[in-house]
N, C-alpha and C positions, 0 to 999 in steps of 0.2 A: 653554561647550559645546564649540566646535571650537575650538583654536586656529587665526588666521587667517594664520598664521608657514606652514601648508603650502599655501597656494595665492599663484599669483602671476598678478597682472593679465595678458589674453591680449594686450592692444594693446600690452605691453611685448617681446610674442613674435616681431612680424609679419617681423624679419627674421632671425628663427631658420630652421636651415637646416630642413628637413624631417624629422624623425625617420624615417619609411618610406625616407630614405636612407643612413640610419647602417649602420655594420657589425655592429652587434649585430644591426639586423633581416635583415641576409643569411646569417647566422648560422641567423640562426631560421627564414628558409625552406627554409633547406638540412634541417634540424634534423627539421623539419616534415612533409618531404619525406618523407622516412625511415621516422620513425618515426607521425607521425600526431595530427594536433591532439589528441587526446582523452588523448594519451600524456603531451605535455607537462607536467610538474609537476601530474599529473592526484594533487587529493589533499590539492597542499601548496601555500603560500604562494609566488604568483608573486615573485622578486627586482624590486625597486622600477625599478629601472635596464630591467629588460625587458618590464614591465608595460604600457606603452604601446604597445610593438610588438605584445605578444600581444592585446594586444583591438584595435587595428584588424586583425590580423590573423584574430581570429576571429570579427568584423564584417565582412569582408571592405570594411574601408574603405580599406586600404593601398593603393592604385590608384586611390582615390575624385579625381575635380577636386574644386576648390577654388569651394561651389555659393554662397557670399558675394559673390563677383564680381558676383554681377547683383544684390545687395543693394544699394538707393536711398538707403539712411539717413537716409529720411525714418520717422519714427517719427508716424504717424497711423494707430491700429489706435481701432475704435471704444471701446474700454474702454481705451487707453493708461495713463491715471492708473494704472488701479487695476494692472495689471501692473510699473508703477514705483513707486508704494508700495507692492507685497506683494514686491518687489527690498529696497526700502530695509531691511523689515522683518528678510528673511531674513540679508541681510550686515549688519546689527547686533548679531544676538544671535554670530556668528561674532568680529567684534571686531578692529580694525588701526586704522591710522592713516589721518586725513579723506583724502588721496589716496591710497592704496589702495583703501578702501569705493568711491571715486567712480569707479576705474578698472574694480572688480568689477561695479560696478550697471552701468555701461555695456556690460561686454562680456555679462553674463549678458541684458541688456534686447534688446542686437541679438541674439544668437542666437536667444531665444524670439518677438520681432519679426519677425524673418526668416523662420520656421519660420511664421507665423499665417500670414504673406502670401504664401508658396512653396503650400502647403496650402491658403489658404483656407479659414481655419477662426479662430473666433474663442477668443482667452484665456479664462479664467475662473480664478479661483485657486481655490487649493488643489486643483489639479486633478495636480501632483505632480512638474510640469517643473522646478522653480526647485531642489527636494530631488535630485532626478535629475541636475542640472547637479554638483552637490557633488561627488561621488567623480570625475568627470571632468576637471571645474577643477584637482584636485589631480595628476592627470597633465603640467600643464604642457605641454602640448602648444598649435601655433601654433593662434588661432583657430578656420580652417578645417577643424583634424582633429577638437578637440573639438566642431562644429557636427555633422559626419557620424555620429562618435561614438550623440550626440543622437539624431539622427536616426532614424539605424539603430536603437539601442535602442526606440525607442518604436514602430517598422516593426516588428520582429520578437520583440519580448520581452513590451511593455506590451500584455495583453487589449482588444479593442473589448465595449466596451458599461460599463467602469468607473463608472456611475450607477446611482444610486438603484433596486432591482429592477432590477439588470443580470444575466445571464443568468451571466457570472463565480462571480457569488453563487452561484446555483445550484446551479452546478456543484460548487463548494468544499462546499458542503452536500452533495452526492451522493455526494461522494471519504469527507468526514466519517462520512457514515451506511455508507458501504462499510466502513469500518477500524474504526470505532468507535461502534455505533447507539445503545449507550447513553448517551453524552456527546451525540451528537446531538440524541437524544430530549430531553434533559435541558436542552440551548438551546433546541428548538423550543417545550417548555413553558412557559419561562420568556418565549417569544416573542421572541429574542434569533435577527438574520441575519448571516451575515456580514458583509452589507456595513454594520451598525452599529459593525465594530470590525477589519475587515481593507480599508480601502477602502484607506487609506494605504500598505499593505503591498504589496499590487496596483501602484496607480499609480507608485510610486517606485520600486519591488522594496527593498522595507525602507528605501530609501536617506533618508528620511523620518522614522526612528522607531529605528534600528538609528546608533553612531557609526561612524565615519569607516573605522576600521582595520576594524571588523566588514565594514564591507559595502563594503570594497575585497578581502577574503578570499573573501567569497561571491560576489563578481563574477569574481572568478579563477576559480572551479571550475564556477560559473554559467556561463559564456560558451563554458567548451572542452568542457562537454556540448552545447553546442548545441541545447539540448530547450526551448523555451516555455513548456511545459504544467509544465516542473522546479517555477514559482513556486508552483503549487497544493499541490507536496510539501512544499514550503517554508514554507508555510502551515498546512499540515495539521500538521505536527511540530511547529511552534508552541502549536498546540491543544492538543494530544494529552501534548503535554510539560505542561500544567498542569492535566490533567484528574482528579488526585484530590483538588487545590486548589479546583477549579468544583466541583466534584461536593459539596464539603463547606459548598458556597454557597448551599443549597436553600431555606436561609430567609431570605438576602438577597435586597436590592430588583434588577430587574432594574438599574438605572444602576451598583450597585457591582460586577453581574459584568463588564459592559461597558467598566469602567476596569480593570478588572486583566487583560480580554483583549488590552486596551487599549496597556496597559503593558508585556505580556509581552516584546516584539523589545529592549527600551534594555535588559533585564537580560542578553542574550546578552554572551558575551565571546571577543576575537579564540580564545584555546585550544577554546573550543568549536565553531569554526565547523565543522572538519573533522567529527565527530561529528553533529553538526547536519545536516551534505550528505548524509554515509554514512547516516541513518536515512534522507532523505527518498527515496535512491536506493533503499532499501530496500523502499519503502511504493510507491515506483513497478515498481517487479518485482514488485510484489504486486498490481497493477490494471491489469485486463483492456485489451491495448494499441488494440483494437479502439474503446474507448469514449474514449482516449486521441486516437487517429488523427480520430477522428471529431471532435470538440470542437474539435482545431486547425482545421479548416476554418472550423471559426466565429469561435472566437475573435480568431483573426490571418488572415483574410482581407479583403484592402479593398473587395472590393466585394458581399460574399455578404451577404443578410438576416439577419439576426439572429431566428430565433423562440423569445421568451422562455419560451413556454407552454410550450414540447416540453421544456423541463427544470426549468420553475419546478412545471411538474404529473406530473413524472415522479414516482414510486411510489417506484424502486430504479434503481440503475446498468442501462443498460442494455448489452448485448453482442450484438456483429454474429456472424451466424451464422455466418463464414467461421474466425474465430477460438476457436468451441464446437466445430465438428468438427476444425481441425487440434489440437486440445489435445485429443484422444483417438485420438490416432496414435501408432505404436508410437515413430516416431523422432523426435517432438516436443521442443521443447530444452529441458532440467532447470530454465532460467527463466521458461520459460511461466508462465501460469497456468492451476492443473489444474481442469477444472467437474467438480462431480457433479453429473448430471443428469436435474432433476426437473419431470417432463409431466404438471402439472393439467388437461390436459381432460378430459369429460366421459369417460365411461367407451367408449361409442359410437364418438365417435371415435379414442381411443386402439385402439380393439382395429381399427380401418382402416385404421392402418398409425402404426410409432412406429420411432424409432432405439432402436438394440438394447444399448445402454447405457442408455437412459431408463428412470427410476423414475416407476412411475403412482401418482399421488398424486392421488386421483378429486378435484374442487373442491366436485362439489358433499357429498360425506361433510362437510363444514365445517357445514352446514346441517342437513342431515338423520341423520346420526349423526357427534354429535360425539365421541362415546366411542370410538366406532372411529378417528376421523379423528386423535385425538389418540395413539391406540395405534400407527398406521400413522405416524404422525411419529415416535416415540420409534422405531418401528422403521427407517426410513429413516435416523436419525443414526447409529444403530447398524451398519446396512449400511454405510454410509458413511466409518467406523474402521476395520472391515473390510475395504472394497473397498483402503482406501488399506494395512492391513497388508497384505497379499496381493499387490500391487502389482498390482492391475488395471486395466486401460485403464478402464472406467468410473467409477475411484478420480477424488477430486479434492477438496481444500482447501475450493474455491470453489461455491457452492451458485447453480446458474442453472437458476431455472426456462423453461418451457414452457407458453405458450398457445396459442389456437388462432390468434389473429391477430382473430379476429371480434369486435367489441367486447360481442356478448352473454356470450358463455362468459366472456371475458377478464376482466368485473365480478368474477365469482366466484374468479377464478385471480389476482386482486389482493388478495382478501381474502385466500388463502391468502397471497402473499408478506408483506402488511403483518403475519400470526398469526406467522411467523417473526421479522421485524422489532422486535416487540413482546417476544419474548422476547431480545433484545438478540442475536440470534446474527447472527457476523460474514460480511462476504464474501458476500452474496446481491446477485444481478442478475436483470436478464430478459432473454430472447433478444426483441432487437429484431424485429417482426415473425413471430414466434411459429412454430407450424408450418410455416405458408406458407413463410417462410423457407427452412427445410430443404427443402421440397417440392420448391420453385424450385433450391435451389444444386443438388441432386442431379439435377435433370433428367430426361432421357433413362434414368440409372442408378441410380432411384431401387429398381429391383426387385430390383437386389443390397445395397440400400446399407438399405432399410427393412425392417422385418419386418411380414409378417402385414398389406403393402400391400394393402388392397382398392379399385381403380378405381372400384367402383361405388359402395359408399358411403365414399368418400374425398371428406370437402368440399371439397377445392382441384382435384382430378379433377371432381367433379360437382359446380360452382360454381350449377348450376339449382338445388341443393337452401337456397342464400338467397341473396338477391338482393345480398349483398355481394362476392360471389365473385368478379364480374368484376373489380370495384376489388382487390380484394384480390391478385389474380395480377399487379398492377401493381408490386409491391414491389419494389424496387432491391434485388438480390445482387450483391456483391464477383465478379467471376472471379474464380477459381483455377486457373491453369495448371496445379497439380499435384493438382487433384481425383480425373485418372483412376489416376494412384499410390495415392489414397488411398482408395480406393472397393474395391478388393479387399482392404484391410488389416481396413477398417471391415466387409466381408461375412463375412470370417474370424474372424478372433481378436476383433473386439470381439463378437460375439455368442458368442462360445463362452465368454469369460470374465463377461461376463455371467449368463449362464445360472447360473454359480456362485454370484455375491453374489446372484442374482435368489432363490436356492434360498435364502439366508441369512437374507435379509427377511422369506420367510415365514416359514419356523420359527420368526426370534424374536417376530412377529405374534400366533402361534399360541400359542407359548408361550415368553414372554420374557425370563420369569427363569429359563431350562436353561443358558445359560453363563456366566452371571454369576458372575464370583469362584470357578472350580471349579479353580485349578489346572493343568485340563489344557488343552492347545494341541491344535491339527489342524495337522498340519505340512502344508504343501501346495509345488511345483515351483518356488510365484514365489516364496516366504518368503526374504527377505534373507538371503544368506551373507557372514560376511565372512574372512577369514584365519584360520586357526587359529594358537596358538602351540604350537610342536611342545615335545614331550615333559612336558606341565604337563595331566596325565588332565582335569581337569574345569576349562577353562581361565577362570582371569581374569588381570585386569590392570590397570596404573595409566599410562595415559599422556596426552599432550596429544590435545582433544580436536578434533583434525581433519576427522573425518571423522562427524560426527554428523550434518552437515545430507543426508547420505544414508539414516539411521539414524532420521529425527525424523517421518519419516511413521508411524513403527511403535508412537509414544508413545498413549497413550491416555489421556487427563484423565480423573482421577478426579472424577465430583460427588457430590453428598451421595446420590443415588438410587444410586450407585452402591458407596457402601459397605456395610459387613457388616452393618452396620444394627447394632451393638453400642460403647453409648457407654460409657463408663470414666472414671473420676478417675484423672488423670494419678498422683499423688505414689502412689498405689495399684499402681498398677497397675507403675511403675518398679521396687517393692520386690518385685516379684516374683522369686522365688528363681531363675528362668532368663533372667534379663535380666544382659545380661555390661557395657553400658551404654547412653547414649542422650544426645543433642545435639537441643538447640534449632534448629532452622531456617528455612527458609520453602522449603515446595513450589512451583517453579515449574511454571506449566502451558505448552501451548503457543499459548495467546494472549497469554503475557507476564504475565496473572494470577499473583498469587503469592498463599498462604495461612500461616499459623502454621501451622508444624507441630513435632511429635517426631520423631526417627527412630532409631528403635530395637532394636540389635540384641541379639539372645538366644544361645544356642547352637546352635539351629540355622532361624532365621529372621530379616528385616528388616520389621521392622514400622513404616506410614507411622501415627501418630498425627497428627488434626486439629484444633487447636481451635475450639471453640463457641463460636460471638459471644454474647456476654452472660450467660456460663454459667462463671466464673473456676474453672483447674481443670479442668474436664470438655472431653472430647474425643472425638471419633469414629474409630475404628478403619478405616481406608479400605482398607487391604491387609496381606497376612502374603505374604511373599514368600521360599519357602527360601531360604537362603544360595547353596544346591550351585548356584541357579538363575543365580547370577549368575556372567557370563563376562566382561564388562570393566565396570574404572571407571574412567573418564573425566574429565581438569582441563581449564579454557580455559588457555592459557597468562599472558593477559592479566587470568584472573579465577579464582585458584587455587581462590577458595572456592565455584566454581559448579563441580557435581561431580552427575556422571553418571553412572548404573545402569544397565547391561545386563543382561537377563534372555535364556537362549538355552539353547542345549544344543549337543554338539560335532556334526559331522556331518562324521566323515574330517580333512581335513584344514582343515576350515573350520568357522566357528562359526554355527549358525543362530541369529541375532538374530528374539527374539520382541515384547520389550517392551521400557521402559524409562524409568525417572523420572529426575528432574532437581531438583537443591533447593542452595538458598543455603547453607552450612553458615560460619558463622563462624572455628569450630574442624574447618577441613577436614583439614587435614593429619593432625591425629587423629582424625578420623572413620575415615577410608577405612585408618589402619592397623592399627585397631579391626575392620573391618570384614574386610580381609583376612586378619589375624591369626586370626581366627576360621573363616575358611575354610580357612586351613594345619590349622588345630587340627579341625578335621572331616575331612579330608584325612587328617592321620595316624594318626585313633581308626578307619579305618577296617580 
């Protein structure tokens, strides 16, 4: 397993000088100083030599005493044995010679010794201390630093409640069903938790189930984020990373998925780690920081109660209302997470007052007409593409509903979230505390800040109207020092630009197939411009693809509801006389989804061909898209053959960006010269 060549007995250390006084570590303060822990070799592999400075450094142990001093070394802890033979155990499969094993068992036995009886808490194995010592021991560092080391990690890194239906679980469930609900769905059925297969992952932070050099890489990048809550992303990519492997599981037993979730950390390797962080930072930009913020207090607080219920019975992610109004500000930061936002109350209520970006999505229509409630959904996603092409404040990625706060209404406005849920669509939460919520943060200011407030029949105003009302006005809201900044932004421009998507929803309500697939665009003031290139009439272009993640709100995923509804035999349809040619590819979407596709260009159009699962041959026609439409295409640098379509038209000296696909191409290179060439050649016939 490990070789036992890179650790060295601590009692062999004791009159080593101090590492926190070396010049390398003054170095690093200075260093530090400057430019900023998080700068540090943020990314890449710490040098072996200054790895020990940088984690007590970013432990904030470098100044730590030396807390072995009042250690009795008397080794009487009520379970002693079994702490010294689950020692013996672990430094054997490690492997050295009989006095080395017997100098490791000692120093690894008093450190974990020490700690029971500093604490007051009793051992138990496999509880994930003895795998956590590993990577530390390998720092060679004197006793005392590696104790604090310990310490601190397990104070600030390792979650409270890591047992059986521990709230951790939970949680990692909740993050899971936020990024990915159909893999979630898909454990919950087979009745598989997390904590039947990431318990280890938790308590050691990999250090347990991942080798030596892996999870001395992830302790480097781990430690100079300084985030806690990091291990849950870390976990979650874990999953996520083998979920068209589970998914293909559906008719194994639960115990063989449970071994291969099991298994998944020993297959990582040192080149993967940095890929492995960079997703997981990814997927944490991508969830709501408010239910983040929240969670640490639980998690890593030593003396706060842990209530398992509030998240073991939680529906969906939930989100603090302080964090759903500022992510609908004009100068909100591009990392945010954006909500669209959707207000199941009764009808009644919604019309006594609602924020002016909220979509009413009545709860009870679920019940009582489901044909409308189901129209009124398809139209709200649809809004929803919309509001984000258009670039409007009530645009957002992230779907967070709204209830009342009352737990009668709010039965009904769970079913609506879980009818979501079920059709596997990502990124839904609830605003914690529902209306009331909003009612509360806006205060005094709620009359510029709501619309079509009515005091009298406002339930949170006239709390006599049920007898919950008083409890209810009890709800804890965040301050916001800069509420009263955001209160005239919110009475302005979000209600005037609402208004616009509000007009969108109906029409497509009313009638829903009018822009579907027509061609033409509504150019509107917010529509994305980006640079024109001068002197090139109907511009495109080939370059690296920088700047798309500005440009990727504007993409629209094609689904099967949304093509021409005309299926073809591929080899047929190829040989058609105005096909100039056509490439194999796969359509990426922007949930990462990818599909087989054709793409196919003629002389004067790019046509997405789809294929048909279980239909060899035949495919479905998803778009015709002219040529003239398109103004750039786009390479990763790092991924030549992922290759991007702009669809736009010029406007002066800048190009209006309207649309725009995205697809794996193998034979990229010749695609896109295929494809421009073709554009020259329309260009000069004209």
């Amino acid at each position: 397993m490990f070789g036992f060549s890179k650790f060295c007995p601590l009692n062999t250390q004791k009159n080593l000088k101090t590492k926190s006084k070396s010049p390398n570590y003054r170095w690093l303060v200075t260093k530090m100083t400057v430019l900023g822990k998080l700068q540090l070799g943020y990314g890449k592999k710490i040098p072996g030599s200054l790895r020990p400075d940088v984690w007590l450094l970013c432990l904030n142990c470098q100044d730590a005493t030396n807390q072995l001093l009042s250690f009795d070394e008397i080794f009487d802890l009520t379970n002693q044995n079994d702490l010294r033979n689950d020692v013996k155990k672990f430094v054997k499969k490690l492997g050295n010679d009989d006095d080395d094993k017997l100098s490791v068992i000692s120093d690894i036995e008093s450190i974990i010794t020490f700690y029971c009886k500093s604490k007051s808490i009793a051992y138990t194995s496999n509880n994930g201390w003895i795998e956590l010592l590993l990577p530390l021991l390998s720092l060679k560092l004197p006793r005392a630093d590696t104790y604090n080391l310990f310490d601190r990690i397990i104070k600030l890194y390792i979650p409270n409640g890591c047992v059986k239906n521990g709230v951790p679980f939970h949680i990692l469930r909740l993050v899971l069903q936020y990024h990915d609900p159909e893999l979630c769905s898909f454990l919950d059925t087979k009745r598989i938790t997390p904590e039947q297969y990431c318990l280890p992952w938790l308590r050691s932070l990999f250090a347990g189930t991942c080798n030596l050099e892996v999870v001395l890489f992830m302790w480097d990048l781990y430690f100079q984020r300084s985030d806690p809550f990091f291990i849950f992303f870390l976990c979650l990519i874990m999953i996520i990373n083998a979920r068209e492997q589970l998914l293909q599981m559906k008719d194994d037993d639960k115990t063989a998925i449970i071994e291969t979730l099991i298994g998944m950390p020993a297959d990582l390797e040192a080149n993967d780690v940095s890929d492995f962080c960079s997703l997981a930072h990814y997927y944490s930009l991508k969830t709501p920081q408010s239910f983040r913020e929240d969670v640490l207090e639980v998690l890593f607080s030593e003396n706060l109660e842990i209530n398992s219920k509030l998240y073991s019975q939680a529906l969906c992610l939930p989100v603090a209302v302080h964090e759903l109004i500022e992510s609908a500000t004009v100068d909100a930061n591009v990392d945010n997470v954006k909500f669209f936002l959707v207000d199941c109350r009764p009808s009644e209520q919604y019309n006594a007052g609602h924020l002016s970006t909220a979509f009413h999505l009545d709860c009870n229509l679920m019940l009582q007409e489901p044909t409308a409630f189901k129209t009124a959904v398809q139209g709200l996603l649809n809004a929803q593409r919309q509001a984000l092409a258009a670039g409007s404040l009530a645009a957002g990625e992230h779907l967070c509903f709204v209830g009342s706060g009352r737990t009668e209404e709010d039965s009904y406005a769970h079913m609506v979230v879980a009818s979501f849920l079920k059709r596997n669509i990502k990124h839904v939460s609830m605003l914690d505390g529902g209306f009331v919520a909003i009612h509360d943060y806006f205060g005094p200011h709620m009359t510029d800040c709501l619309e079509e407030h009515n005091p009298s029949t406002c339930l949170v105003c006239a709390p006599s109207n049920n007898n919950d009302g008083a409890e209810l006005r009890q709800t804890k809201v965040k301050e916001n020092l800069r509420a009263k900044q955001l209160f005239s932004k919110l009475s302005s421009a979000m209600k005037a630009k609402s208004q616009e998507v509000k007009g969108k929803l109906i029409e497509y309500i009313v009638n829903p197939n009018s822009n579907l697939n027509t061609g033409e665009w509504h150019v509107s003031a917010g529509d994305r411009k980006e640079q024109r290139y001068r002197n090139v009439p109907p511009v495109f272009s080939i370059n690296d693809e920088d700047d798309d993640s500005r440009t990727d709100s504007l993409r629209k995923d094609y689904t099967e509801s949304d093509s021409l509804e005309e299926n073809v035999d591929i080899n047929s349809f190829l040989k058609e006389y105005n096909v100039v040619d056509s490439f194999q590819c796969q359509e990426v979407l922007l949930n990462g989804y990818m599909h087989d596709s054709y793409l196919v260009v003629t002389e004067t159009h790019l046509i997405i061909l789809r294929d048909i699962p279980n239909k060899r041959g035949a495919a479905k026609v998803m778009s015709r898209k002219p040529l003239s439409t398109i103004v750039k295409i786009t390479a990763k640098k790092r991924h030549p053959e992922l290759i991007t379509f702009k669809y736009g038209l010029p406007d002066g000296d800048n190009l209006l960006i309207k649309d725009m696909d995205r697809f794996l191409i193998p034979n990229a290179s010749v695609a896109t010269k295929v494809v421009s060439n073709q554009i020259v050649h329309q260009l000069d016939s004209k």
